[in-house]
N, C-alpha and C positions, 0 to 999 in steps of 0.2 A: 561444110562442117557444122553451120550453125543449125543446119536442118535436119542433121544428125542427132545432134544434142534435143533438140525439140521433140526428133521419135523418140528419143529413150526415155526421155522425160517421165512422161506417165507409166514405163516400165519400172524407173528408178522409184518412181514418188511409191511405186504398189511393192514392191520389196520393203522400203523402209515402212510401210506400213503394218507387212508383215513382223515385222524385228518384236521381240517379246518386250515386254513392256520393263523387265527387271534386267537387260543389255542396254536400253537407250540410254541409262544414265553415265554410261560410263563409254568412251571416244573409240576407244580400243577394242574391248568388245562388240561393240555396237558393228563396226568395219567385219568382224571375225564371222559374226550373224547375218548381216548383207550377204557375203561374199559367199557362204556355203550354202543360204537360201536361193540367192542367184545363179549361182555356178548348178545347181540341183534342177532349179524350173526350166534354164536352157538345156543342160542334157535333156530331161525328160521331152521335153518342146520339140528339140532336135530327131527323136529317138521316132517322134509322131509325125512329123514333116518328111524321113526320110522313107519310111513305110508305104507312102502310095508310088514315091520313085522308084523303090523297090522291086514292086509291084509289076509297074510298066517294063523296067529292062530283063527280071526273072521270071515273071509270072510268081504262080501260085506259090510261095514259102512253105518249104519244109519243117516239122515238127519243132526243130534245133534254131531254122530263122526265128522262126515267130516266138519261138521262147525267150531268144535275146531279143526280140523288139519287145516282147513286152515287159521282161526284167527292168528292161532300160526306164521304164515310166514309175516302177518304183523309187528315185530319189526325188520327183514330183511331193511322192506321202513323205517321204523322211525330211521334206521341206519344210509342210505343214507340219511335222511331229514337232519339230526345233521352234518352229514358230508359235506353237501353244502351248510350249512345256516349258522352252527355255531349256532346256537341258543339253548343251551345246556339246560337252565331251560322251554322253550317251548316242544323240546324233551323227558322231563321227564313229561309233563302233559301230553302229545299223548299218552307216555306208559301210565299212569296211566288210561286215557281213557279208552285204549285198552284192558289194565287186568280187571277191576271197570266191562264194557261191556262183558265179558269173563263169569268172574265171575257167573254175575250176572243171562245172558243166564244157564248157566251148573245147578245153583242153581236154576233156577225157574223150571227145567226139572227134579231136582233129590228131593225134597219136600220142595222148598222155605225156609224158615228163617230156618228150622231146617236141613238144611243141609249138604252135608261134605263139600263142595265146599264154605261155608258162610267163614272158618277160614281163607282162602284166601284174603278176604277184609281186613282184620289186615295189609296184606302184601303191601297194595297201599300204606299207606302212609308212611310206614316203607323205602320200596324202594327212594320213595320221599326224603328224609331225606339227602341220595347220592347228592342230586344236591347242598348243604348248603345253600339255597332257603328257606326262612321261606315262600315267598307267593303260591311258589311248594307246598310244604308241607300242605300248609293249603289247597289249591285247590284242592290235592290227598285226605285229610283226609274229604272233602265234599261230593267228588267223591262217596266214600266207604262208607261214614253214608247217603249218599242219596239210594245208592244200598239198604242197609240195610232196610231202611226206606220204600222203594218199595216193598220189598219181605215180609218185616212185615206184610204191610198194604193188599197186594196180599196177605198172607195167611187167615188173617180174613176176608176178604171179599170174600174169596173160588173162587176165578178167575185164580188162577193159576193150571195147569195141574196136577193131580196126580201123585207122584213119580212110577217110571218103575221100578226100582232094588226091591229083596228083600228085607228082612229086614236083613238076615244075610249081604247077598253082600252091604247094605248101613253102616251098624257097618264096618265092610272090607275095605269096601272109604273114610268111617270117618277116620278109625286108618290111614290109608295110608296118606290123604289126609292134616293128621296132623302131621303128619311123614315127610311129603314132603312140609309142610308149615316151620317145624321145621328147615330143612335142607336149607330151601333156606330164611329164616332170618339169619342162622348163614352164609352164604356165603355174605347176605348185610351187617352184623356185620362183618365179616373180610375184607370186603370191604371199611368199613369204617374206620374200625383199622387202614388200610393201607393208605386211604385219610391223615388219623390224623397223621401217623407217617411220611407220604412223607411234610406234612406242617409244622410239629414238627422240622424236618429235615431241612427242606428249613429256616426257621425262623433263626434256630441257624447257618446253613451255613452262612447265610446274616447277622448275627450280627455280625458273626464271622470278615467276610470280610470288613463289616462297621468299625467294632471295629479297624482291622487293619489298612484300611485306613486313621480313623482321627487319630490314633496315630504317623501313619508315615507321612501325610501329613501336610508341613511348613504352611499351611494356617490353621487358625483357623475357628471351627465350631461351630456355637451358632444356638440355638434353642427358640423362644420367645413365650411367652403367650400372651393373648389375649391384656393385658396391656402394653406388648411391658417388661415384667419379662424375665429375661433369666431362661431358665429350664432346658437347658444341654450349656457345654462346652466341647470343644474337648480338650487335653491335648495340642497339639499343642500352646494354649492360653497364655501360662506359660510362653514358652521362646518369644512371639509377646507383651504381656503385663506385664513380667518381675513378676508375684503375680501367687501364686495354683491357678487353674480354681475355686476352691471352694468363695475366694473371689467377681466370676463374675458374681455368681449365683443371683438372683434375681433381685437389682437393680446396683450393685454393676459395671457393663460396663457401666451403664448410667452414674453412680456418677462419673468414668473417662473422659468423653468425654469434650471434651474442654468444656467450656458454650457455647461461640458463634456459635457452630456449632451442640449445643443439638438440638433445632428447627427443624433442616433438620434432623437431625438423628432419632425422633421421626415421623414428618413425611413420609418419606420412610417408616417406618415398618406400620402407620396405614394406609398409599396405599394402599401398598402389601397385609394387610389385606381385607381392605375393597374392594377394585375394582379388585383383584385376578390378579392380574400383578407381573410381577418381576421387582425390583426397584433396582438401583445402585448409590451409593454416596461416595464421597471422603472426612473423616473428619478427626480432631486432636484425637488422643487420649494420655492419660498422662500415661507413662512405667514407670515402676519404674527401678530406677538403679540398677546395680549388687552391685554396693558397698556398705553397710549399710553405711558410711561415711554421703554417699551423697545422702539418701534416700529422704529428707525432700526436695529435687529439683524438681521444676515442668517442667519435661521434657516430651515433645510432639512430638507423631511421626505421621504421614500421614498413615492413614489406607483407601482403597477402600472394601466398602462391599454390594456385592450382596446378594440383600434377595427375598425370593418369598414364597407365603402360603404355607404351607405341604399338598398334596392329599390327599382328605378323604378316599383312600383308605390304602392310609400309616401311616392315622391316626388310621384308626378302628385295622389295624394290630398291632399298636405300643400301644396305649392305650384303647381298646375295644371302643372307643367313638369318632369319628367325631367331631372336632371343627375346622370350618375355617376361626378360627380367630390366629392359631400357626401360626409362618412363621419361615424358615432355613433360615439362614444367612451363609454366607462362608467371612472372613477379610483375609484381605492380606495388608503387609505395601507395603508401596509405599513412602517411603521417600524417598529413591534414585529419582525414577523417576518424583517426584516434585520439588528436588531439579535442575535435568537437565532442566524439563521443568521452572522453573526460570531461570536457565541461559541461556534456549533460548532465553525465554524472554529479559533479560538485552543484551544477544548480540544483539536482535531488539532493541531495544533500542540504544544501541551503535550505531549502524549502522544508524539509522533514525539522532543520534547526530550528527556522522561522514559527513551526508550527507547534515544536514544544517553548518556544522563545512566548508564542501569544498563549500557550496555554500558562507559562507561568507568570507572564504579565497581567492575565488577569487575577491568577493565586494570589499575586504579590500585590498587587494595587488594591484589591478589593480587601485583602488584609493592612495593607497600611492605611485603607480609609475609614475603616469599619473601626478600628480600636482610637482613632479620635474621634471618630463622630460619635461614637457612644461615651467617649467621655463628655464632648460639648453639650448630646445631650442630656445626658443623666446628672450632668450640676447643673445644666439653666434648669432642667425641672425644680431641682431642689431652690435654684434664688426664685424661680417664680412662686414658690412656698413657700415663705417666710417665716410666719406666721405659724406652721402647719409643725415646721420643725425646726422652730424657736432655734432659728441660726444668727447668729452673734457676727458683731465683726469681721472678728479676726476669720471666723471659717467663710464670711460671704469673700473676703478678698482671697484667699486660697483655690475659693473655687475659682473665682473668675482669672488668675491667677494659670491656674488648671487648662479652664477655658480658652486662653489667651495663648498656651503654650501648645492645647490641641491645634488650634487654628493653624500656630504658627506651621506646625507640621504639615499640616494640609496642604498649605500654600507650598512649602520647599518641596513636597511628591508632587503639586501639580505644576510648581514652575519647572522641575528638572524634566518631566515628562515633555513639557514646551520644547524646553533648550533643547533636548536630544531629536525630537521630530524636528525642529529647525536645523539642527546641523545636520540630518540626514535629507532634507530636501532644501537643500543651500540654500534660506533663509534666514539664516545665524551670523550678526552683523559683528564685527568689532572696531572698535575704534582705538588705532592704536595714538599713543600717544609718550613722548621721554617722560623718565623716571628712572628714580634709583632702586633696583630691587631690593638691597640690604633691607631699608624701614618695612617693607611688605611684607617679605619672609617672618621677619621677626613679629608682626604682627600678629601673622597666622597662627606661631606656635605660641604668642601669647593668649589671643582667643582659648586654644586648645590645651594652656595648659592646666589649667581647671579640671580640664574632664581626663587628661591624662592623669594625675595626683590621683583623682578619685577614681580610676581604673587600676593605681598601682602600679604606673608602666613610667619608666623617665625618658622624657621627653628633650633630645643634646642638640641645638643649631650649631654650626660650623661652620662661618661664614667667611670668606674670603676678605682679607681686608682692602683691596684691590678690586673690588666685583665694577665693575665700566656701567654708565647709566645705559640705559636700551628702548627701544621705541616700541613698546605692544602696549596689548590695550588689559592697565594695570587690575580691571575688576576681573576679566578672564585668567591673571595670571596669581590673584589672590586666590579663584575660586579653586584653579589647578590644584595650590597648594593647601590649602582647606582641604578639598576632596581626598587627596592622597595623605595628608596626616589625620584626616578621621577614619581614614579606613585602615590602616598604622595602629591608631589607637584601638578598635574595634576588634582586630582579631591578634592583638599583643597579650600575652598572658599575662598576670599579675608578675610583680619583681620582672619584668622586659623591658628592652631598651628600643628608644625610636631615634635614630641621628638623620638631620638634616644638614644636606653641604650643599655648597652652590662656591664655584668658583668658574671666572674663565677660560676658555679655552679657544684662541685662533679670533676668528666673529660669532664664535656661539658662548651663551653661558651655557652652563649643564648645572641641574639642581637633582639631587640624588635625596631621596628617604629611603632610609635601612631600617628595615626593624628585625625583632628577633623572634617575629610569632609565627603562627600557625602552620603560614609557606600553601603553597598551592601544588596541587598532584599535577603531574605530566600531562595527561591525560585532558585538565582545565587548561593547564597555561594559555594554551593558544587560542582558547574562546574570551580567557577573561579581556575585556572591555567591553565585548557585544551585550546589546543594549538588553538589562535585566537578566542575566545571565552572573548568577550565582555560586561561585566554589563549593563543593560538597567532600564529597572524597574523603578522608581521614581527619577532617575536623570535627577539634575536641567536644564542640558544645555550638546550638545554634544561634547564628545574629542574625537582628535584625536589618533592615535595609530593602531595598527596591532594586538594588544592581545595579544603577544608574551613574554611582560616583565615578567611575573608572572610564563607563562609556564617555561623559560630560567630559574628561578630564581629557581624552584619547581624539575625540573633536574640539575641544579649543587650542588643543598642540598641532592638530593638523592646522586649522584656521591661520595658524603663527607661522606654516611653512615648518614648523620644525618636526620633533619624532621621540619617538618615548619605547625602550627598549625595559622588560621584564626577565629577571632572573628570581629563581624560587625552588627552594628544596622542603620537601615538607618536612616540619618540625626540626627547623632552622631557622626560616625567613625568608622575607620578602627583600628587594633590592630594586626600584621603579628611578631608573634614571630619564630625565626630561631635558631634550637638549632643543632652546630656542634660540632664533637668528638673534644677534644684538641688533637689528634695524628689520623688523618685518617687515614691513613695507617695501625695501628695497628686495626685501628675498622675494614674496609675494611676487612681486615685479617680474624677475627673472621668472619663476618658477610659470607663470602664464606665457612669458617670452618662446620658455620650449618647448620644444613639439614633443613627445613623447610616442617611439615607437614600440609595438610588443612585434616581440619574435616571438617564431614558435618553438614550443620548444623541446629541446633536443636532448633525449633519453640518455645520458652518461653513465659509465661503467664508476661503480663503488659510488657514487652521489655521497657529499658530504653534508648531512642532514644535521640544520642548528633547529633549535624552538628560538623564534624570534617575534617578536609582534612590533610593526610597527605603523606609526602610524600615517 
């Protein structure tokens, strides 16, 4: 047996050589091209081998032999034709041609319709059957009722030749003839067996492979109808939308998808459908939680899914019937990577902030340095000319005076400029230390009340009589309150009110100024503290300043562990509550203690959006 297989060998290996290069890729056809180039080059083989035995027991061949020996060597060429063309159900109409014409010669020469050689025409379309070709089939089954039909009609109308054989030797060819017709349907019936078990085979290898695939693959796999119905889900589904795939059957992924983002989700599938394109879209959709707890939460994650129609070829194998209106879909989340792509975004953002932030730090700085430095130096000119312009007294001490008050400016835009670069690169030290805030407070607004009288604005403390002594560090929480009642006074219109309170609360104090000026647009709120970053928006008339106070004010409240929350309506007022630990040090403490995790996070339905700054 082994030496059997070793002859055929290089017969085997020269067939598959022939197989057309656009059949190898595929299991099933590839078998279907063998077997009809095979089964082609041994008849013809046979047809040449049995010619010189011929020879020796008849002698010389008659017109009628030699034409079926050599017909016989034509499916040799129809071997080659398949094998250079690939045109596998074309090849099967040549044969059926070829045998149909065979046939039908042998039988008009041995007594037309009643012949042995007639049961051979059963066999055309029989053969046909092999190419799974319903329009083969039908063009073989013509072939052979057309034969039929000519040798009928040639016998009743007596134009065909009188049969040559006996009547015994035609009983003899009949029995043979049907012996040999017998033999070679049941070689097209195991030939078929064979088709049907190699496609039986292939079908369930491939489901097999399928099956494993969406089971093991993290992305999920849906399947839609023509209505855009889901009709299969891959199990993967389960742990992507947190529900058994049986829930996502029908409409049931629709009923999940965000709403706002139904529209394009329906869309893309009836693309895909209709214009027979592959579509890609990135939507919400609503997972449910692991925890029963917190089922009833509408929690959204970012799915991207590509879909495209199913081939009608994959359709006819999967469901006997072509519809190309199904499409496959493949989901995959993508929350992470929508999440980064936000925070590209916002660090664009930042950065476009950052870069009108430096262009107005230079505006703002080079204009608060420039109008004292020309005052420092346009009076020292004048003291260094005394003489020149006969300055007296009283005006030498006004300048300097003048002088003395430029400088002072100088130094406050280039110490706050310090303190803000040091709290921004945590080099900004404080020392906390007990104290009673009451004497502080009221300091402040005594420094300030000066400038508030002469801005026309009243200036009300409202101090708790009860306020607990507290451990920060007392120059930082003077400066807090400085910073935010000169900016109170600064954009308070004349006849406006400024109230400061400070009472406790729990282990916090909280110190609030209210004023009744200018107020700040929506649109600012959420930028004011960033460093040199100025309200504009519907204010009345321009001030002065560098932007600095609030930033200053907004790091030494972080520094204390505590937090400072802004409310503001424009042409209303401002309202800057400051709420610090009463023992920083001990908060401080804690707040280093815990670890702090960020989630990612997670897209809610109606989101209830506050303006809050904190610090």
């Amino acid at each position: 047996m082994h030496n059997v297989v070793n002859i055929l060998a290089p017969f085997r290996d020269y067939i598959d050589a022939l197989v057309h290069p656009s059949a190898r890729h595929d299991t099933l056809t590839g078998d279907r091209h063998r077997a009809f180039i095979g089964s082609r080059i041994l008849l013809g083989l046979t047809a040449l081998a049995a010619f010189p035995v011929y020879l020796v027991f008849n002698g010389v061949p008659g017109w009628l032999e030699a034409f079926v020996f050599g017909w016989m060597l034509l499916p040799i060429f129809n071997a080659y034709f398949l094998s250079s063309s690939g045109r596998y159900e074309m090849a099967h109409v040549l044969a059926a041609l070829a045998l149909t014409f065979l046939i039908s010669v042998i039988a008009a020469r041995t007594g037309g319709i009643g012949s042995f050689a007639v049961v051979w025409l059963a066999m055309v379309p029989l053969e046909a059957a092999l190419s799974a070709s319903r329009r083969t089939v039908l063009a073989s089954a013509v072939l052979a009722l057309g034969a039929i039909l000519l040798l009928a009609v040639g016998g009743e109308l007596d134009i065909l030749p009188p049969s040559r054989a006996p009547v015994l030797d035609r009983s003899l060819l009949a029995s043979l003839a049907v012996a040999l017709a017998a033999l070679y349907a049941t070689a097209v019936a195991l030939r078929a067996v064979a088709f049907a078990r190699t496609g039986s085979r292939l079908i369930v290898s491939g489901e097999t492979r399928y099956h494993l695939l969406a089971r093991n693959m993290t992305d999920a796999i849906t399947r839609h109808g023509r209505n855009g119905a889901v009709l299969f889900v891959s199990p993967a589904a389960e742990s992507l939308f947190g529900v058994p795939p049986r829930e996502l059957m029908g409409h049931g992924l629709f009923d999940r998808v965000h709403v706002a983002d139904r529209p394009a989700y329906l869309t893309a599938l009836a693309d895909a459908a209709a214009r027979g394109a592959a579509r890609s879209l990135e939507f919400r959709v609503r997972r449910a939680s692991a925890s029963a707890a917190v089922r009833h939460v509408s929690q959204f994650i970012w799915v991207e899914m590509r879909c495209r129609p199913v081939d009608q070829v994959d359709m006819s194998a999967a469901s006997g019937e072509p519809d190309g209106h199904e499409i496959v879909a493949v989901l995959r989340e993508i929350t992470e990577r929508k999440a980064q792509e936000q925070a590209v975004e916002e660090a664009r953002r930042d950065a476009e902030r950052a870069n009108a932030a430096k262009a107005r730090f230079l505006a703002t700085v080079s204009h608060e340095l420039r109008t004292p430095l020309n005052a420092i130096i346009g009076f020292s000119e004048m003291l260094m000319n005394p003489e020149m312009l006969k300055l007296d007294d009283a005006k030498r001490q006004d300048y300097a005076k003048l002088i003395h008050e430029s400088g002072e400016h100088l130094l406050a835009v280039v110490n706050g400029i310090l303190d803000v670069s040091k709290m921004e690169t945590g080099n900004f030290e404080i020392t906390p230390e007990p104290f009673a805030p009451a004497p502080v407070l009221r300091t402040c607004c005594d420094i300030l009340a000066l400038k508030a009288r002469d801005a026309g604005v009243d200036l009300i403390a409202r101090l708790s009589a009860d306020l607990p002594e507290i451990v920060a560090d007392k120059r930082a929480v003077k400066q807090i309150l400085f910073n935010l009642l000169s900016n109170a006074v600064k954009f308070t219109d004349r006849g406006g009110r400024i109230v400061l309170t400070a009472r406790p609360e729990g282990a916090w104090i909280v110190m609030t100024v209210e004023d009744t000026g200018v107020g700040i647009a929506p649109e600012d709120l959420e930028r004011v503290g960033d460093p040199f970053f100025q309200a504009r928006g519907s204010y009345a008339r321009p001030y002065d300043g560098t932007g600095l106070g609030l930033s200053i004010v907004k790091g030494l409240v972080a520094l204390h562990s505590g937090d400072i929350d802004i409310h503001s309506r424009v042409g209303e007022g401002t309202r800057i509550m400051v709420r610090l630990p009463l023992d920083c040090e001990a908060a401080r403490r804690e707040a280093t203690r815990k670890v702090q995790v960020s989630e990612l996070p997670i897209v809610r339905e109606n989101p209830d959006r506050q303006v809050r700054k904190r610090a």
